[in-house]
C-alpha positions in Angstrom: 55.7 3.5 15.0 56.0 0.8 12.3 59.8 0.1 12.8 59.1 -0.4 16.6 56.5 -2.5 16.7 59.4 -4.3 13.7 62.0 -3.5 16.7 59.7 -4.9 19.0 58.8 -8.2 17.4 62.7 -8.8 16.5 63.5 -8.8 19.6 60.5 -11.0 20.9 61.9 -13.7 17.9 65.5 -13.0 19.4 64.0 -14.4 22.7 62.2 -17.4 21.5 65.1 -18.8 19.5 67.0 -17.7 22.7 64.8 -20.1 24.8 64.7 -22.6 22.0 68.5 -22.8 21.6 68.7 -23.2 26.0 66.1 -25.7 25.6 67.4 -27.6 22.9 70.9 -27.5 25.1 69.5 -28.8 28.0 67.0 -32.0 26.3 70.7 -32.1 24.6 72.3 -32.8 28.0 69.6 -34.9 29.7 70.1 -37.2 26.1 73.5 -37.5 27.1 73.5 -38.3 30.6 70.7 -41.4 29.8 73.0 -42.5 27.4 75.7 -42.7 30.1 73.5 -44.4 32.6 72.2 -47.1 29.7 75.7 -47.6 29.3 76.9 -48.3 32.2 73.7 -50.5 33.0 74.7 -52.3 30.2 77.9 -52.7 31.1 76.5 -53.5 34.8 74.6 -56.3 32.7 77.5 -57.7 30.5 79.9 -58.0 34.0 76.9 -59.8 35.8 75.8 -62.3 32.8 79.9 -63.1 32.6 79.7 -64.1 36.0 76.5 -66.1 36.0 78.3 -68.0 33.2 81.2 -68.5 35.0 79.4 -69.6 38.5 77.3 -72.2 36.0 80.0 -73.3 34.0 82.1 -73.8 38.4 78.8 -75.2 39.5 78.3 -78.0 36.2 82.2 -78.8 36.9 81.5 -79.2 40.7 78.4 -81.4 39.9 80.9 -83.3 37.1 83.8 -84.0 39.7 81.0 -85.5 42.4 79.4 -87.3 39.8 83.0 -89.1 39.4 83.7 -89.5 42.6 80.5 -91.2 43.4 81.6 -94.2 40.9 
């Protein structure tokens, strides 16, 4: 009787560490994929800040050119 309720109480710990390891795998994935997104945002952010830089930089050269052409 001892050895299965031993038997028994293995195999509930198999279970658990079972449903930690799947758990652990899947807060594993979802860590992963908002990594990917953060990157790409950032990314998304680096592309649209070197364009507003460039657009300023087009705009303050359009502004300079006038600015001449007015004198």
């Amino acid at each position: 009787r001892q050895l299965e309720e031993l038997h028994d109480e293995i195999n509930n710990k198999d279970v658990e560490m079972k449903n930690y390891h799947r758990k652990t795998t899947e807060l594993e994935e979802q860590l992963k994929d908002a990594q990917n997104i953060k990157e790409r945002r950032d990314e998304n952010r680096h592309h649209i800040d070197r364009q507003a830089s460039f657009y300023r930089e087009e705009n303050e050269n359009t502004l300079r050119d006038l600015n001449l052409t007015r004198v």
